[in-house]
C-alpha positions as CSV (number, residue, x, y, z in Angstrom):
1,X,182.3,64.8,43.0
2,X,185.7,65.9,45.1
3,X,185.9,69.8,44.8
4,X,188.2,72.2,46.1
5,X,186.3,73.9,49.0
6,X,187.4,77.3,50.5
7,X,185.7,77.6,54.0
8,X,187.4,80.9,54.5
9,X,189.1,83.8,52.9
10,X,192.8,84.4,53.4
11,X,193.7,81.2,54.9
12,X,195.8,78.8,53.3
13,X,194.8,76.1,56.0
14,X,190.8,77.0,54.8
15,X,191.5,75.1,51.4
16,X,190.0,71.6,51.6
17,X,189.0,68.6,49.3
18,X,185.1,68.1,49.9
19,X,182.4,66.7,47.7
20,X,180.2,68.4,46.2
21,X,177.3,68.1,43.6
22,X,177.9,67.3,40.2
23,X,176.7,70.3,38.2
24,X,174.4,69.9,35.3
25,X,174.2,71.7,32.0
26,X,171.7,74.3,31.0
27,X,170.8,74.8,27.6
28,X,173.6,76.4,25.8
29,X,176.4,75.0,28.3
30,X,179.0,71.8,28.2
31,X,179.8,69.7,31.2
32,X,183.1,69.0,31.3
33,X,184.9,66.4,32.8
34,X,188.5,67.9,34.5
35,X,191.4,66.3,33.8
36,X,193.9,69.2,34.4
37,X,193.5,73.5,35.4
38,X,195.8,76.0,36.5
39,X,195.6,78.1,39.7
40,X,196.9,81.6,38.7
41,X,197.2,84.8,40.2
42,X,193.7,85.9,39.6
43,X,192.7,82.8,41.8
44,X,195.1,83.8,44.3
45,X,193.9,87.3,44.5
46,X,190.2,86.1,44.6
47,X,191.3,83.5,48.1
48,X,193.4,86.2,49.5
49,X,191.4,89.3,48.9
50,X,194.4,90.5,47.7
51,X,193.9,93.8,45.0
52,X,197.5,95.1,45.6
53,X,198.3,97.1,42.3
54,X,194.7,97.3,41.4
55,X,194.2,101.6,41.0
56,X,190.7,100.9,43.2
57,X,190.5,100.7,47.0
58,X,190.7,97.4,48.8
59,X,187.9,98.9,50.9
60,X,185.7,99.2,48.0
61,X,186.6,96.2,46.0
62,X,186.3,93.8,48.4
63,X,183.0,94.0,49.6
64,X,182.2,93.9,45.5
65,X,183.9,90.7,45.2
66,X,182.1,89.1,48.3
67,X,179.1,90.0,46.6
68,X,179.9,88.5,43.7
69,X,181.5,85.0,44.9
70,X,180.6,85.3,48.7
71,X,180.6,86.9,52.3
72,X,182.5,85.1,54.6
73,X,183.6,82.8,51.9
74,X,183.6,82.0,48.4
75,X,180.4,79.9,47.9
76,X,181.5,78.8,44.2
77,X,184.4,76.3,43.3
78,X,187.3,78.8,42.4
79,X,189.3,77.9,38.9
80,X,188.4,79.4,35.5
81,X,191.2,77.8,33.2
82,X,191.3,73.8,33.0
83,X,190.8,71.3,29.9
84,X,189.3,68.2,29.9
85,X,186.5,66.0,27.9
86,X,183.0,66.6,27.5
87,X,180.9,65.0,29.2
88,X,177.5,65.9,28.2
89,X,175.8,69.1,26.3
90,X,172.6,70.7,26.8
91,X,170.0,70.6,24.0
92,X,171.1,73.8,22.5
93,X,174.5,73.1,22.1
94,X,175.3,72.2,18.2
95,X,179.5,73.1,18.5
96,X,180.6,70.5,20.9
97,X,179.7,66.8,20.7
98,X,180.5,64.4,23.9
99,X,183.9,62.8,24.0
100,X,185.6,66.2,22.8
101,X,188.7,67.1,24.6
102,X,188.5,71.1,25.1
103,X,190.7,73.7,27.0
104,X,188.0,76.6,28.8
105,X,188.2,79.7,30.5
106,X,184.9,79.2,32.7
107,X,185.3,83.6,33.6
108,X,182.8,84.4,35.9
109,X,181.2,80.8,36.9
110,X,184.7,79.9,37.9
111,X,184.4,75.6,39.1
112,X,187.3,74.5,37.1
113,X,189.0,73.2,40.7
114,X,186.9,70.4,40.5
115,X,185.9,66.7,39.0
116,X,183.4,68.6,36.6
117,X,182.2,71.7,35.5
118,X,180.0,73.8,32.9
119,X,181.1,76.7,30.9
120,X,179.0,78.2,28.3
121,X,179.5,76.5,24.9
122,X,179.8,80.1,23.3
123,X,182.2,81.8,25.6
124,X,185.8,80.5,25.5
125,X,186.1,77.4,24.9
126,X,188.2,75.3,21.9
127,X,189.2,72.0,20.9
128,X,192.4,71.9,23.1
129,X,195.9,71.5,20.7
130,X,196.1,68.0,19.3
131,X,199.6,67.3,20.5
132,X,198.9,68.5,23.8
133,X,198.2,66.3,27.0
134,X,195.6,67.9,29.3
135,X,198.1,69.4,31.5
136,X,199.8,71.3,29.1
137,X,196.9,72.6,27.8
138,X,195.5,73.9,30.9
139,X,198.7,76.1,31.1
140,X,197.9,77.8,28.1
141,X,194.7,79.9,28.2
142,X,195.1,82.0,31.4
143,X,198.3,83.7,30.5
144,X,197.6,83.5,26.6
145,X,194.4,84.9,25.9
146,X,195.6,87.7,28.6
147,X,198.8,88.3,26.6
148,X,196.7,88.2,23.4
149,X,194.4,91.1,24.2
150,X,197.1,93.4,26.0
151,X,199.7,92.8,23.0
152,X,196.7,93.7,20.5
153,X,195.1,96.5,22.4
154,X,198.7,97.7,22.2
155,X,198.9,97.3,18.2
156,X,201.2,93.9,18.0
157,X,200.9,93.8,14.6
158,X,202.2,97.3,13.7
159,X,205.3,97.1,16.4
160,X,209.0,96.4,16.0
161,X,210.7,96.8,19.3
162,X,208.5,95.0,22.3
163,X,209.7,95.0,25.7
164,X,207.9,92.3,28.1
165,X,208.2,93.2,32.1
166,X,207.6,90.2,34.1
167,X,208.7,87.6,31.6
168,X,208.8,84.2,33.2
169,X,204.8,84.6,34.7
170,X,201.9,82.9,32.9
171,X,201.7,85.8,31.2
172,X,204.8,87.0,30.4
173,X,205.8,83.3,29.0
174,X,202.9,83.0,25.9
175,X,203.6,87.5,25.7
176,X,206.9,86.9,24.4
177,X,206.1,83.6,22.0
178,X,202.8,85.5,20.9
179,X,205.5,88.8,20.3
180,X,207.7,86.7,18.9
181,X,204.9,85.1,16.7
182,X,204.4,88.4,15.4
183,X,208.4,89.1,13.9
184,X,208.8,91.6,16.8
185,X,212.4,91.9,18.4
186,X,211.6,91.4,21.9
187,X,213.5,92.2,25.1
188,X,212.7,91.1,28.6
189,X,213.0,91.8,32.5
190,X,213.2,89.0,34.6
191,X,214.8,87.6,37.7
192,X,218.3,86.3,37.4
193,X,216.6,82.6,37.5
194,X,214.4,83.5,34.5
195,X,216.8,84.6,32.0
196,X,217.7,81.6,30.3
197,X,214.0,80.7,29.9
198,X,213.3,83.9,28.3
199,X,216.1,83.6,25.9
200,X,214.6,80.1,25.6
201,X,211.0,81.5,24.2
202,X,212.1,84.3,21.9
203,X,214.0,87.5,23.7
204,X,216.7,88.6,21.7
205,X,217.7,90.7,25.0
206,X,217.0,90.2,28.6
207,X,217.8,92.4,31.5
208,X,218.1,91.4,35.4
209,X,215.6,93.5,37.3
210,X,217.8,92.7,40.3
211,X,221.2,94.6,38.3
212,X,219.4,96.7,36.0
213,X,216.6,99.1,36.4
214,X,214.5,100.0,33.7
215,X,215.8,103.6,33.2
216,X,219.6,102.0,32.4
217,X,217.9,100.2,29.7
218,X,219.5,101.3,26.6
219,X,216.8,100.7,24.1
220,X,213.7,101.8,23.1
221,X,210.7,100.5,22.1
222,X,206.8,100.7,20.3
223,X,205.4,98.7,23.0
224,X,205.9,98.2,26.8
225,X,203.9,95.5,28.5
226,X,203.7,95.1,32.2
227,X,202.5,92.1,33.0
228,X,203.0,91.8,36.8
229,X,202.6,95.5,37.9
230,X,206.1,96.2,39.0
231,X,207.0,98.3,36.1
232,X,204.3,101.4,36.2
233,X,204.2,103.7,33.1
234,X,205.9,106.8,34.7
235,X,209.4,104.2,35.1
236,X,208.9,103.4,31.2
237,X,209.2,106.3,29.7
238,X,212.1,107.0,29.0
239,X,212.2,103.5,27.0
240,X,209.3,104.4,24.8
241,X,209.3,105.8,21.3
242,X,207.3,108.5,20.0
243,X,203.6,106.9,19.6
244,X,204.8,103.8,21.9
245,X,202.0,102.1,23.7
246,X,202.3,101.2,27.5
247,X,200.3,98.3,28.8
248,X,199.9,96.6,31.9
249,X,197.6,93.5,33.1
250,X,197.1,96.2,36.7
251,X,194.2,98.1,36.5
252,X,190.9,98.6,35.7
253,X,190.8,97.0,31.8
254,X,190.7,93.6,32.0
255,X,191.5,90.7,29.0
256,X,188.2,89.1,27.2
257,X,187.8,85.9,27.0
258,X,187.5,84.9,23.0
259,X,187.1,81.3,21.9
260,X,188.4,82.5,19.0
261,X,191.9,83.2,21.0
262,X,192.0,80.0,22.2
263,X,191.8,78.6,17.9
264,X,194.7,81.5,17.7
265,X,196.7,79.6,20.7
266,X,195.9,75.7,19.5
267,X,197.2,76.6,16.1
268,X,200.3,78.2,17.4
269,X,200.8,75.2,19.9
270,X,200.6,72.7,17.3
271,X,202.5,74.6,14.9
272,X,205.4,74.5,17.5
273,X,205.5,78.5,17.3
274,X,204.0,78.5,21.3
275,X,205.3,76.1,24.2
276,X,203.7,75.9,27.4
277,X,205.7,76.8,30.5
278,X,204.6,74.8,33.7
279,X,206.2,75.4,37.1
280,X,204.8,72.8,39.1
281,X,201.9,70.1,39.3
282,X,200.3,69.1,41.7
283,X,197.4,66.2,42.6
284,X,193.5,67.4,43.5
285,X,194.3,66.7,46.9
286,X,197.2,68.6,47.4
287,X,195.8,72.2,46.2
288,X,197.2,74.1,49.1
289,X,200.3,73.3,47.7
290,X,199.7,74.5,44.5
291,X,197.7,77.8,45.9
292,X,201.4,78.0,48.1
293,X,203.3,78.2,45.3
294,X,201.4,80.6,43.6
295,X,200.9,82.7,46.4
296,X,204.9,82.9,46.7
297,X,205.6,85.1,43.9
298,X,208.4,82.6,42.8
299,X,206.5,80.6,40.4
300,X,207.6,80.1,36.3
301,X,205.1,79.6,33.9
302,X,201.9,77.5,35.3
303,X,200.6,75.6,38.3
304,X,198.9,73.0,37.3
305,X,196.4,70.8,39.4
306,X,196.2,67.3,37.6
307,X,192.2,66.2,38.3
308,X,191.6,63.3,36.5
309,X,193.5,60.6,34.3
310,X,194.7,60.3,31.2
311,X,197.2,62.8,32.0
């Protein structure tokens, strides 16, 4: 099967298309036949080494992460968010049937940049949203299921005033629908090219990082949610209320991955209350392109890589 194939660390020119084995599925995991992912900034930061923001040494968390994925270069298929159709189940696998047409978060097995790939059947994985094609559901778990467990951690459901920093990312997008979702008055900071799209998904108010800083924001709020790292706790504040919650997608707590956040986002999806956001797509063979435009910092929404057909 064609993969992508990194053959080095921090070089855009090391991405290539090479094939690879098909996997096969063990016991209590799907294969899964790709028709669509999203490369995302935790890809980026895996191909690029790049832990700026992170409050642990690059010194130290590199090494880790070559440990985990690689040396001189990642020896796994990158990718942990795609959707596509099952393609076969192993014998313990009573939840999916072949034929299915899922959306996945692979986590730590990553392969989703790639014709197929397994994920645990009991991990996070969910019927994708009926109206949905493939692409569009591939832009939906990465930044929702992060949004989900930051906004909850935070208390979501107890908060009035939410303000989103970083509002036109995969995160920030499904943060302020799933806010929104949630009857919460939301405000967001975004570049000048992002505020109509914010108004567009939900914020009542949105301010222009590049005229406004965050301590001539006249407002205050229950919850403050970072979701890019540019707005650490010690700018915020003066924004927050007594009790307010501060959150931020930089550090050392990182989202789960729930299946049952995935039901959460289908349902929303089909109910029209969540729209997927997608900045760009791009064909397998062009994924140095797509890792490009994430790496820019410019992207809106998703990248999406469009694997197979159907799309």
């Amino acid at each position: 099967m064609k993969a992508v194939v990194i053959d080095a660390y921090r070089s855009l020119d090391a991405i290539h298309i090479k094939e690879i084995p098909k996997p096969q599925p063990k016991s209590k995991e799907v294969l899964v036949r790709v028709m669509a992912a999203s490369v995302n900034s935790g890809d980026e930061r895996l191909r690029d080494l790049n832990f700026k923001g992170i409050p642990i040494p690059g010194w130290l968390i590199r090494p880790i992460t070559k440990i985990v994925i690689g040396f001189r270069k990642p020896r796994k298929t990158l990718g942990i968010t795609m959707s596509g159709v099952v393609e076969s189940v192993g014998d313990q696998v009573s939840n999916f049937k072949v034929g299915d047409e899922v959306f996945v978060m692979t986590g730590s097995r990553l392969g989703a940049f790639a014709e197929y790939a397994v994920a645990l059947a009991d991990h996070c994985i969910a019927k994708k949203p009926a109206n949905a094609t493939f692409a569009q559901a591939a832009a939906l778990p990465f930044g929702g299921t992060t949004a989900m467990y930051f906004l909850r951690k935070a208390g979501i459901e107890n908060a009035k005033r939410v303000l989103i920093c970083g509002a036109t990312g995969a995160v920030g997008v499904a943060a302020v629908q799933i806010a929104k979702h949630f009857g919460v008055k939301v405000s967001a900071v975004c570049g000048t090219d992002g505020i109509e799209l914010s108004k567009k998904l939900g914020a009542s108010k949105v301010y222009d990082y590049a005229t406004t800083e965050l301590k001539d924001i006249d407002e205050k709020f229950d919850i403050v949610f970072d979701t890019v790292g540019h707005s650490p706790k010690r700018q915020c504040v003066s924004l927050m209320n007594e009790g307010a919650k501060y959150v931020s997608t930089i550090g050392t707590d990182t989202a789960k991955e729930l299946s049952n956040d995935l039901e959460f986002l289908s349902k929303l999806y089909e109910s029209g209350e969540l729209i997927e956001v997608i900045d760009s797509t791009y064909v397998l063979k062009d994924a140095r392109k797509a890792f490009e435009r994430v790496a820019s910092g410019r992207k809106k929404g998703s990248v999406i890589l469009n694997i197979g057909s159907g799309q």
